[in-house]
mmCIF file of the C-alpha atoms, coordinates in Angstrom:
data_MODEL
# 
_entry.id   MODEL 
# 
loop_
_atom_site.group_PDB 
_atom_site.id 
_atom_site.type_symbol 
_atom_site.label_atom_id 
_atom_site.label_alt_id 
_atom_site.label_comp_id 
_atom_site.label_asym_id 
_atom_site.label_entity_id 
_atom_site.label_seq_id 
_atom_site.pdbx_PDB_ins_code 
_atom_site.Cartn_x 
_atom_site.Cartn_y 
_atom_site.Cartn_z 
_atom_site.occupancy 
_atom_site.B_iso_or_equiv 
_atom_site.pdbx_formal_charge 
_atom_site.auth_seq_id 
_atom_site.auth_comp_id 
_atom_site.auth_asym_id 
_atom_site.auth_atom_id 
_atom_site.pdbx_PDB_model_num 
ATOM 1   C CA . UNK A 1 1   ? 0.000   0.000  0.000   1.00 0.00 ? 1   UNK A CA 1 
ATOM 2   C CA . UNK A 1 2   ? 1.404   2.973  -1.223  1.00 0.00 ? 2   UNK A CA 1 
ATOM 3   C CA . UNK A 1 3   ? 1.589   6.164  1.341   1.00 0.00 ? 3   UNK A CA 1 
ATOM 4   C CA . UNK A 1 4   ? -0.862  8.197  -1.001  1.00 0.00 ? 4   UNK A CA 1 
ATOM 5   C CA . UNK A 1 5   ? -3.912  5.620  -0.907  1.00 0.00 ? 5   UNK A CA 1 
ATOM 6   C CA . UNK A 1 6   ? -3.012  5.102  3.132   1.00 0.00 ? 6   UNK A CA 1 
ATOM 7   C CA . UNK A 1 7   ? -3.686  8.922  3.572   1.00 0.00 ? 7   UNK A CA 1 
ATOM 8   C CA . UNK A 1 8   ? -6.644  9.236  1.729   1.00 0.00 ? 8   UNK A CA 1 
ATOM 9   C CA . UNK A 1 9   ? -7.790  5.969  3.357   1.00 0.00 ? 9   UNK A CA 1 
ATOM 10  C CA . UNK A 1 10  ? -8.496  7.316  6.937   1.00 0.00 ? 10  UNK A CA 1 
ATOM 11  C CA . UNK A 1 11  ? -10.958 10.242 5.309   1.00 0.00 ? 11  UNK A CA 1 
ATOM 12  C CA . UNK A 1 12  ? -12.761 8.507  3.449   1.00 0.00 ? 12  UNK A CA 1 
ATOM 13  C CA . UNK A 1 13  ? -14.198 6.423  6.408   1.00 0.00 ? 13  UNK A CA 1 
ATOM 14  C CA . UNK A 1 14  ? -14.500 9.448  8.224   1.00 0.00 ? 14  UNK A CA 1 
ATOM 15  C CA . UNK A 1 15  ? -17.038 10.937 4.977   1.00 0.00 ? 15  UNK A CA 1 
ATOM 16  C CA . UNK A 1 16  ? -18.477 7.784  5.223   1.00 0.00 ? 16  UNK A CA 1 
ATOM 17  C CA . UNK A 1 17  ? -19.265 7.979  9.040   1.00 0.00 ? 17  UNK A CA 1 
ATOM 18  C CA . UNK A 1 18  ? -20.998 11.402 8.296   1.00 0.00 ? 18  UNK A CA 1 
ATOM 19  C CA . UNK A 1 19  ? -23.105 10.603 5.294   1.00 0.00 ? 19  UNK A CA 1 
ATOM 20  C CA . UNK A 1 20  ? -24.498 7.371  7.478   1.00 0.00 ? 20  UNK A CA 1 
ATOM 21  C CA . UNK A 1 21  ? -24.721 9.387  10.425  1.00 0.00 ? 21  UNK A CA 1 
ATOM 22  C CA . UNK A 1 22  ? -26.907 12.443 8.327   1.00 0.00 ? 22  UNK A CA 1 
ATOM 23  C CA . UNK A 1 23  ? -28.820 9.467  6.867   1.00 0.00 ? 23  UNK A CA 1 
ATOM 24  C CA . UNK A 1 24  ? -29.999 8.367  10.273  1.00 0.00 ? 24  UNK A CA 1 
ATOM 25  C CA . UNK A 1 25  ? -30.899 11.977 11.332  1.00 0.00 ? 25  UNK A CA 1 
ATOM 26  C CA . UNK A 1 26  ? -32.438 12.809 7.851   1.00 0.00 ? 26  UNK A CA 1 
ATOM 27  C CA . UNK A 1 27  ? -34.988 10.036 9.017   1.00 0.00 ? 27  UNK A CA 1 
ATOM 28  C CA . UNK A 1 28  ? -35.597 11.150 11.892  1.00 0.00 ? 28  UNK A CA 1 
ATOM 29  C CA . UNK A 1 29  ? -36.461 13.989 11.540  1.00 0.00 ? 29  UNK A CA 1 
ATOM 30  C CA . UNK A 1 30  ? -39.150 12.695 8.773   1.00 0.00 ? 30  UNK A CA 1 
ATOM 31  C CA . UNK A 1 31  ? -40.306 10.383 11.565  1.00 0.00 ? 31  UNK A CA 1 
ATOM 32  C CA . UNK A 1 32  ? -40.769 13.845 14.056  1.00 0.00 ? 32  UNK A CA 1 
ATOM 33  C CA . UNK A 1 33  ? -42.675 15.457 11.317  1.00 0.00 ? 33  UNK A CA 1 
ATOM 34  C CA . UNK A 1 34  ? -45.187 12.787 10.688  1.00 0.00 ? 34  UNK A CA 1 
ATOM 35  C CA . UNK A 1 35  ? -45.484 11.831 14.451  1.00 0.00 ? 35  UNK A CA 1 
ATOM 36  C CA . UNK A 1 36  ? -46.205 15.936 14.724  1.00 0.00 ? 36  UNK A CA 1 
ATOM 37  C CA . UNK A 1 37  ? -49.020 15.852 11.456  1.00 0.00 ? 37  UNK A CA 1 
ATOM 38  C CA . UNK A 1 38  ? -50.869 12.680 13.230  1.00 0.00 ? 38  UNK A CA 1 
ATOM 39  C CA . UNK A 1 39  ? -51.364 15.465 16.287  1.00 0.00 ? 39  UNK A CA 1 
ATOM 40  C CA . UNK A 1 40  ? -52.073 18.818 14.302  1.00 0.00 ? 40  UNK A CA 1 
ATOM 41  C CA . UNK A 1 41  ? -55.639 19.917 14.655  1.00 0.00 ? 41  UNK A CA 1 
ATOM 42  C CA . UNK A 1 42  ? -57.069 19.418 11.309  1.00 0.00 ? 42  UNK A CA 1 
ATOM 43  C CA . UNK A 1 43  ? -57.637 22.813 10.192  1.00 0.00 ? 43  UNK A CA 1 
ATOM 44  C CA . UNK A 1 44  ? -53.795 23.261 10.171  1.00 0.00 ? 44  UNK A CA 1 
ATOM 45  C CA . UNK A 1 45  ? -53.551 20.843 7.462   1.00 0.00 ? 45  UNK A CA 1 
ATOM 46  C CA . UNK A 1 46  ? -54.984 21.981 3.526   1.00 0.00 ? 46  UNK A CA 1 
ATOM 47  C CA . UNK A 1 47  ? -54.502 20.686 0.268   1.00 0.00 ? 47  UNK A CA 1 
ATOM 48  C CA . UNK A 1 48  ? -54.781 22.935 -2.571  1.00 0.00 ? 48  UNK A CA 1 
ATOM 49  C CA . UNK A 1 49  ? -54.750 21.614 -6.801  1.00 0.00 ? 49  UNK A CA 1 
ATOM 50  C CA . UNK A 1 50  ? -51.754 23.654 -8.768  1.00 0.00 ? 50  UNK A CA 1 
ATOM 51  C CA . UNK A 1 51  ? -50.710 22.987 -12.140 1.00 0.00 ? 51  UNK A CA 1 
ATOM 52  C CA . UNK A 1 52  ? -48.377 20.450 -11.302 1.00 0.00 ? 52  UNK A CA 1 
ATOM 53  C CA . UNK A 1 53  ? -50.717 18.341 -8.925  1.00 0.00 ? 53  UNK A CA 1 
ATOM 54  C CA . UNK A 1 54  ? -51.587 18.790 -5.606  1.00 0.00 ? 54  UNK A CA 1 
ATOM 55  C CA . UNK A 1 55  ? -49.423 20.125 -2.735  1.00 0.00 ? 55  UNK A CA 1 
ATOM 56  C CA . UNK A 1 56  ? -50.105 19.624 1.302   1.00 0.00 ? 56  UNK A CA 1 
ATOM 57  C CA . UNK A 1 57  ? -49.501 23.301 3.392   1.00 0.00 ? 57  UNK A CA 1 
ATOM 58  C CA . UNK A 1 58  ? -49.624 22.811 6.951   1.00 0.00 ? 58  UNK A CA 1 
ATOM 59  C CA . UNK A 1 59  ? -49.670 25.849 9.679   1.00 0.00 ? 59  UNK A CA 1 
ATOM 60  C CA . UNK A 1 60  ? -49.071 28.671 10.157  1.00 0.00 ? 60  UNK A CA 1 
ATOM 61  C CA . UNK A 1 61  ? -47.477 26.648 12.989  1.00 0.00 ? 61  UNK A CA 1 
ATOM 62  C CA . UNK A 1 62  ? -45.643 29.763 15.443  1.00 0.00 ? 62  UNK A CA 1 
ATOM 63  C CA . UNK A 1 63  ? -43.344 29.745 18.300  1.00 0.00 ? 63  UNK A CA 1 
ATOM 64  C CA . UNK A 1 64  ? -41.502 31.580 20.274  1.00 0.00 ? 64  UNK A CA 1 
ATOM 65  C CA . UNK A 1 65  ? -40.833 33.988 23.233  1.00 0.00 ? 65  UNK A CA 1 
ATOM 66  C CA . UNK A 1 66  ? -39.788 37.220 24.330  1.00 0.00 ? 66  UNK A CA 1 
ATOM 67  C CA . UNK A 1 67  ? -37.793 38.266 27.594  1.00 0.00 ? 67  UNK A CA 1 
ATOM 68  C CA . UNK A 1 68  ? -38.276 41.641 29.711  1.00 0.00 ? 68  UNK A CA 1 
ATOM 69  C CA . UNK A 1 69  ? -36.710 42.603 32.991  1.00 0.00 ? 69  UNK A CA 1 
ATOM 70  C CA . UNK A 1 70  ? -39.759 42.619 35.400  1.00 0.00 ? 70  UNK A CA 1 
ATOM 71  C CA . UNK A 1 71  ? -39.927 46.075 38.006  1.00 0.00 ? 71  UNK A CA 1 
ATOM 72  C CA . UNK A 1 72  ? -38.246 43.396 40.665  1.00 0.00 ? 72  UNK A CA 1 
ATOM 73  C CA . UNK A 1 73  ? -35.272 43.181 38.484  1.00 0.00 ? 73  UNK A CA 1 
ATOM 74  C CA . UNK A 1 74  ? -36.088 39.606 37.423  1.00 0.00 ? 74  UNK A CA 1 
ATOM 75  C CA . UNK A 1 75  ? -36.586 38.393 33.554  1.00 0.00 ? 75  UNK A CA 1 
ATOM 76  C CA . UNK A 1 76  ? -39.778 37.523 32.297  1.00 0.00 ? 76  UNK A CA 1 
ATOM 77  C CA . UNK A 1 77  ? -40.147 35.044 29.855  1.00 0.00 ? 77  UNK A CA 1 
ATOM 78  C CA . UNK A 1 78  ? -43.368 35.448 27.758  1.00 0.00 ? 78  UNK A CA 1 
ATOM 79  C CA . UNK A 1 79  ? -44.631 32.280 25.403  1.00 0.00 ? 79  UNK A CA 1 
ATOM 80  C CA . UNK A 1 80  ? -46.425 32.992 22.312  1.00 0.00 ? 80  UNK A CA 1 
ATOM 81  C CA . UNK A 1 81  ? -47.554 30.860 19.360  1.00 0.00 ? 81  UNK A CA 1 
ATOM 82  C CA . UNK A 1 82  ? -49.880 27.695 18.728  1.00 0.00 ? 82  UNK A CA 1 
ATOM 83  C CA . UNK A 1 83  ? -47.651 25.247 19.637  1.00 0.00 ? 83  UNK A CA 1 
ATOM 84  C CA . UNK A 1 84  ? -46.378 24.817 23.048  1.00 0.00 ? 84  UNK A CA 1 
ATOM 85  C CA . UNK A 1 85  ? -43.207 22.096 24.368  1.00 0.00 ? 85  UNK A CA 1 
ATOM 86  C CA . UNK A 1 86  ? -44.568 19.625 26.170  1.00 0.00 ? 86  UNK A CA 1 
ATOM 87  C CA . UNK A 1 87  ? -43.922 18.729 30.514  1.00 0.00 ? 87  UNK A CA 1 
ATOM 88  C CA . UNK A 1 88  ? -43.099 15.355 29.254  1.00 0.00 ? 88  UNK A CA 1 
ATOM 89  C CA . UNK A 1 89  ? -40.349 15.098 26.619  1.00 0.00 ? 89  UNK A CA 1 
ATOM 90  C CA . UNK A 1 90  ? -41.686 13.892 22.513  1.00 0.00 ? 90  UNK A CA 1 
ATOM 91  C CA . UNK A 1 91  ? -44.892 15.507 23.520  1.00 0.00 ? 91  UNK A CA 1 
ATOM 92  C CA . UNK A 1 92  ? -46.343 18.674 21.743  1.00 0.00 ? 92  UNK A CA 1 
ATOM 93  C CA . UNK A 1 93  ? -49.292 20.433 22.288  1.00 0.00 ? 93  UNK A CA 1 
ATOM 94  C CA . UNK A 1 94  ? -50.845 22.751 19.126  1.00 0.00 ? 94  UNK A CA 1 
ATOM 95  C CA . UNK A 1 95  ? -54.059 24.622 19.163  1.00 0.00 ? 95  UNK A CA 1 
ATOM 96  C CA . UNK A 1 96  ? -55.913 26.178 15.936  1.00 0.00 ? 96  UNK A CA 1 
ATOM 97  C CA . UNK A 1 97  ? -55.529 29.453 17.634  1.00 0.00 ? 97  UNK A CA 1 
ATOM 98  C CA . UNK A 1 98  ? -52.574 31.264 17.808  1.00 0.00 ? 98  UNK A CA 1 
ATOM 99  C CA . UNK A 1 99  ? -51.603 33.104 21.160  1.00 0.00 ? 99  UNK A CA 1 
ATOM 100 C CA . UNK A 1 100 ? -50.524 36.692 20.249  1.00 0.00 ? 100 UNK A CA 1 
ATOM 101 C CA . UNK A 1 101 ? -47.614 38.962 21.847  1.00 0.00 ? 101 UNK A CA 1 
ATOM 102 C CA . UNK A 1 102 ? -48.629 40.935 24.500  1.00 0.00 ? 102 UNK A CA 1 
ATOM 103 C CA . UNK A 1 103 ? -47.195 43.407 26.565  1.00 0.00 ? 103 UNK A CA 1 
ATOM 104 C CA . UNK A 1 104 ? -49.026 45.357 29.392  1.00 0.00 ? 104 UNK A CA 1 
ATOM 105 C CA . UNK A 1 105 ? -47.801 48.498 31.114  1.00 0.00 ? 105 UNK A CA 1 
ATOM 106 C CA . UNK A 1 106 ? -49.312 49.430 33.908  1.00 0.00 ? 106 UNK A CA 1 
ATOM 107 C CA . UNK A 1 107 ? -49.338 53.206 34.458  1.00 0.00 ? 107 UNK A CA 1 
ATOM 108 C CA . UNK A 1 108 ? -50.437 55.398 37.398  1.00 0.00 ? 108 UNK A CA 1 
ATOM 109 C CA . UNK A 1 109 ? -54.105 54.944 36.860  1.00 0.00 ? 109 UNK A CA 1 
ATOM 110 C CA . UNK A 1 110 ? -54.581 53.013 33.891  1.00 0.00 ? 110 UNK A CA 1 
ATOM 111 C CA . UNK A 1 111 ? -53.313 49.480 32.355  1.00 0.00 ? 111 UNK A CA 1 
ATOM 112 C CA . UNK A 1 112 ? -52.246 49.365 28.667  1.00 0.00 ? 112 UNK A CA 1 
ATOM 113 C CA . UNK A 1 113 ? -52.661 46.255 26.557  1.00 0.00 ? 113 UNK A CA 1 
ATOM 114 C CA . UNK A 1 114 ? -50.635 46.231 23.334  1.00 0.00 ? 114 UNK A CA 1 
ATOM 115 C CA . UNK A 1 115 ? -50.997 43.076 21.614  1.00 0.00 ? 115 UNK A CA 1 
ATOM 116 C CA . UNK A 1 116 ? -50.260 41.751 17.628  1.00 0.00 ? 116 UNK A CA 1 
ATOM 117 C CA . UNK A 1 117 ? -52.880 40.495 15.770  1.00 0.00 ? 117 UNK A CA 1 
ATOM 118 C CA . UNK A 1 118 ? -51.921 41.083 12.448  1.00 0.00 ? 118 UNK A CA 1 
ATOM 119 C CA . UNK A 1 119 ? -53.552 39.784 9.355   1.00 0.00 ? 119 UNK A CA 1 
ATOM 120 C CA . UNK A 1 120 ? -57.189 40.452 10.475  1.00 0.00 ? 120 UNK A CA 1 
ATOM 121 C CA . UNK A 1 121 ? -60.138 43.349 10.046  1.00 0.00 ? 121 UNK A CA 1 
ATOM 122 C CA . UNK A 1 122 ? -60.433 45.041 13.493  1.00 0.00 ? 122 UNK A CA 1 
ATOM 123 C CA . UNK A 1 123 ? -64.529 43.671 13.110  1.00 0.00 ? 123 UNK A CA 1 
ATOM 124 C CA . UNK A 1 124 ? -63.014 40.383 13.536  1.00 0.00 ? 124 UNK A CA 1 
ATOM 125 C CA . UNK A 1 125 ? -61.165 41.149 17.292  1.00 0.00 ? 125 UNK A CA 1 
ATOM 126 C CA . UNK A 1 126 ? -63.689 40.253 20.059  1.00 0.00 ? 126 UNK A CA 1 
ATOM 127 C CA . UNK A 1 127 ? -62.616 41.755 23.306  1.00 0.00 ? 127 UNK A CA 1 
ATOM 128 C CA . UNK A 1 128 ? -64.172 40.854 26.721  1.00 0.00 ? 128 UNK A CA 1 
ATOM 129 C CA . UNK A 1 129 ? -63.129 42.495 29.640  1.00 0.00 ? 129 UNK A CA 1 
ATOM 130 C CA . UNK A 1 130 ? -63.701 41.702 33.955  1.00 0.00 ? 130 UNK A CA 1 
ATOM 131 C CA . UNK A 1 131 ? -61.844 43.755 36.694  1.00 0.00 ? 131 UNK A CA 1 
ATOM 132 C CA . UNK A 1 132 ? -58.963 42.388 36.295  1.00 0.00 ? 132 UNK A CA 1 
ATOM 133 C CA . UNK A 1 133 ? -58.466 39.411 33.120  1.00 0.00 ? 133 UNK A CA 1 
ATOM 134 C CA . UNK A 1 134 ? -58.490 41.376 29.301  1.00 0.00 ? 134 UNK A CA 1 
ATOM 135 C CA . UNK A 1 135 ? -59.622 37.784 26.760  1.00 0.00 ? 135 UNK A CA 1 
ATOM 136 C CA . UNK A 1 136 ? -58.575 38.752 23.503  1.00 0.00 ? 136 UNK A CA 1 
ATOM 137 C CA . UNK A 1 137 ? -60.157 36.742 20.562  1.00 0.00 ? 137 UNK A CA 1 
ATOM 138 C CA . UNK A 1 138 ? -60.496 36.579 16.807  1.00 0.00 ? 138 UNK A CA 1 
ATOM 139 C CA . UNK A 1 139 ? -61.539 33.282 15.157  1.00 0.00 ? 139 UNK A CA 1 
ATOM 140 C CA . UNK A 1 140 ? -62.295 33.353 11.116  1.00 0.00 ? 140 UNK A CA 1 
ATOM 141 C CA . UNK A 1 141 ? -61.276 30.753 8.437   1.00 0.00 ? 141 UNK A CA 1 
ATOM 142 C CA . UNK A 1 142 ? -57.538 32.684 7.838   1.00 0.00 ? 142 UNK A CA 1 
ATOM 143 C CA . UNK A 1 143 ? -56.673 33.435 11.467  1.00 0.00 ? 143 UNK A CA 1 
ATOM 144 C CA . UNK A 1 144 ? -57.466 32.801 15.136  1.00 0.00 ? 144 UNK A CA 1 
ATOM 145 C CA . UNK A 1 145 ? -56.236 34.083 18.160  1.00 0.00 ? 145 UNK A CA 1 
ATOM 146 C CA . UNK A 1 146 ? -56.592 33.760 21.355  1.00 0.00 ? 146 UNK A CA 1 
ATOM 147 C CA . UNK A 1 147 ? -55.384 35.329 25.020  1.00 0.00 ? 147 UNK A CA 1 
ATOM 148 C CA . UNK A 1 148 ? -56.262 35.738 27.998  1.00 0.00 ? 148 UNK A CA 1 
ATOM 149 C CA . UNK A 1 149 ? -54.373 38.194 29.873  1.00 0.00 ? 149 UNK A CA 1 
ATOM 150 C CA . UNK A 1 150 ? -54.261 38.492 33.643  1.00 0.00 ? 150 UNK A CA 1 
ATOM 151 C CA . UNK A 1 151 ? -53.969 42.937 34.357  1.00 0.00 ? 151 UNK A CA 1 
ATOM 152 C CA . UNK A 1 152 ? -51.705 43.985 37.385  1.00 0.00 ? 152 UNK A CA 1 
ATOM 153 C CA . UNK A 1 153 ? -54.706 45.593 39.046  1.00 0.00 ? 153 UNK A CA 1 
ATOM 154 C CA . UNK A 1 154 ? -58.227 45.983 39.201  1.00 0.00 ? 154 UNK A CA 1 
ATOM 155 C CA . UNK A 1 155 ? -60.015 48.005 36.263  1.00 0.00 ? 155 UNK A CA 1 
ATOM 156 C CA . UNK A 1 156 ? -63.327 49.514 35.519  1.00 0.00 ? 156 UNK A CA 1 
ATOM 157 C CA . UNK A 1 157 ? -64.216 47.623 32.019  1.00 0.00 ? 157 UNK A CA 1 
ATOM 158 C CA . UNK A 1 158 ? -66.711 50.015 31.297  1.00 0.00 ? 158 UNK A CA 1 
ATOM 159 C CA . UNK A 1 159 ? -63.889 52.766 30.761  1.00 0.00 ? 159 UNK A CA 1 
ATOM 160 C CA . UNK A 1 160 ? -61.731 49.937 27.983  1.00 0.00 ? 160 UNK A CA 1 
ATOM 161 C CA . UNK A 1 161 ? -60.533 52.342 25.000  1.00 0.00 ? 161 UNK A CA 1 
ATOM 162 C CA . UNK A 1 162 ? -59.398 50.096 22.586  1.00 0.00 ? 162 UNK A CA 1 
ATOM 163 C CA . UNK A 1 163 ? -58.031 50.826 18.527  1.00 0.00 ? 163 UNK A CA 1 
ATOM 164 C CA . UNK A 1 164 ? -56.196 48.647 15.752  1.00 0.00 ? 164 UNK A CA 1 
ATOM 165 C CA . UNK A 1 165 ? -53.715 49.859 13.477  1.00 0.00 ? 165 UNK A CA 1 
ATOM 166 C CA . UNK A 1 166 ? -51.396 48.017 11.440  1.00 0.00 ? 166 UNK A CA 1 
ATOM 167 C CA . UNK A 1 167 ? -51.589 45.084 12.761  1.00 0.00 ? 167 UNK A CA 1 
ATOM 168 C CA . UNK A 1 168 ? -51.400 46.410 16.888  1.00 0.00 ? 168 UNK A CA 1 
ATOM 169 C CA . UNK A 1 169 ? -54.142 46.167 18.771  1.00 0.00 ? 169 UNK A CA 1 
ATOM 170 C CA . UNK A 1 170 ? -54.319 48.848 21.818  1.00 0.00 ? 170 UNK A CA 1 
ATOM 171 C CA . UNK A 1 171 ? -56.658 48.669 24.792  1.00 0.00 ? 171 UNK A CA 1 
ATOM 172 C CA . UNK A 1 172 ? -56.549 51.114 27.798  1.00 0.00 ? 172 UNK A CA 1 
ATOM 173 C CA . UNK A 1 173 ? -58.345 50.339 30.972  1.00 0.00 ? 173 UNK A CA 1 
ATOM 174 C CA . UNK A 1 174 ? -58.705 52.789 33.961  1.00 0.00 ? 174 UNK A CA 1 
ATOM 175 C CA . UNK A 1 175 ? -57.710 51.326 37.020  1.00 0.00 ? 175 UNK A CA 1 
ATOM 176 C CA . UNK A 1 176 ? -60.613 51.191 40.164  1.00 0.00 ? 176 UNK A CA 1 
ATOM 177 C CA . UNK A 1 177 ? -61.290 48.829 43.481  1.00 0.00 ? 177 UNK A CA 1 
ATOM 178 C CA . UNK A 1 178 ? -64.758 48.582 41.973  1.00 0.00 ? 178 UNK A CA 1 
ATOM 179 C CA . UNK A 1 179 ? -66.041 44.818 41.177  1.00 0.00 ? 179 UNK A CA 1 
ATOM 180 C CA . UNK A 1 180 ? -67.887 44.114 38.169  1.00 0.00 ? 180 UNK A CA 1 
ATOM 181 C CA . UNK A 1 181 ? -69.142 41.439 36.089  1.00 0.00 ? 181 UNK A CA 1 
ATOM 182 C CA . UNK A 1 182 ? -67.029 41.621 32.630  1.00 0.00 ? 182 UNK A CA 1 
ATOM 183 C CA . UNK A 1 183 ? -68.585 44.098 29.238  1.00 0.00 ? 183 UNK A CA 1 
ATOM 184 C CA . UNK A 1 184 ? -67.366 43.757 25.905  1.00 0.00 ? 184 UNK A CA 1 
ATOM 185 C CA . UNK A 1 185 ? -65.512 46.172 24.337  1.00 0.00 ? 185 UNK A CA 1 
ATOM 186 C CA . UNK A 1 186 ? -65.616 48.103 21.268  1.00 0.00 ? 186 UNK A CA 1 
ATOM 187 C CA . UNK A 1 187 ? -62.982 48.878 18.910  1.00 0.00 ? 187 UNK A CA 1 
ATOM 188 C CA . UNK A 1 188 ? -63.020 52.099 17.579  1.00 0.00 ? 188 UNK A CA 1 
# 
């Protein structure tokens, strides 16, 4: 054996080692993804007829998180989306409705809700309001939210301002110590 073809011999095993080993994690993955279809809610899933033949779109399926130092100094870590990791490890859960991003400020007397619902008429948002929970809902054949956000302090939901631009939905609540029963609110 010549030293040349002894070299070369060492790295080729190694390529060989990778392409298996990409092989095995190529399939899994396709094995995660169908295990994750079997549990999608069914409106997630559409087929559609193109000029080619049919094709399968799943989602919008939406993740993620956002992170804010809280007034005791501590971060905050906010979960948004449809789909939600699991307590118990390989186990997913997804919902039709997709939970929005939210922040709330609370001011000296008054609570601010900013939340994104993008893609929808502001007819569509249905916003329900108690002394101190904001549910924030919008459920047609495109898109559906949902959210239900605990305020900081108690509110008078008769006094809810709430508009929608661009996307950003607004709502301002005066705060009170008053109890009361929950009113719907209108978006102007």
């Amino acid at each position: 054996m010549s030293w040349e073809s002894w070299r070369r011999r060492p790295f080729s095993r190694i390529f060989e080692e990778m392409e298996r080993m990409m092989r095995e994690l190529d399939e899994m993955f396709s094995k995660s993804f169908e295990d994750l279809e079997q549990e999608l809610p069914k409106s997630l899933i559409r087929e559609r007829k193109t000029d080619r033949g049919y094709v399968r779109e799943v989602g919008p399926i939406v993740y993620g998180y956002s992170i804010k130092i809280g007034p005791d100094g501590k971060p905050i870590v906010r979960e948004f989306g449809n789909i939600r990791p699991g307590r118990v490890p390989k186990i997913v859960e997804v919902s039709e409705a997709r939970e929005p991003i939210v922040d709330v400020y609370e001011e000296e007397d008054s609570i601010k809700v900013v939340a994104e619902v993008p893609g929808v008429d502001r007819n569509d948002i249905n916003l329900n309001a108690s002394e101190r929970r904001l549910i924030i809902s919008v459920d047609t054949p495109q898109r559906k939210y949902y959210k239900e956000v605990d305020l900081p302090a108690e509110v008078d939901p008769q006094s809810a301002k709430a508009t929608y631009k661009n996307g950003v939905l607004e709502v301002v609540l005066k705060k009170t110590g008053t109890e009361s029963k929950g009113v719907k609110i209108k978006i102007e």
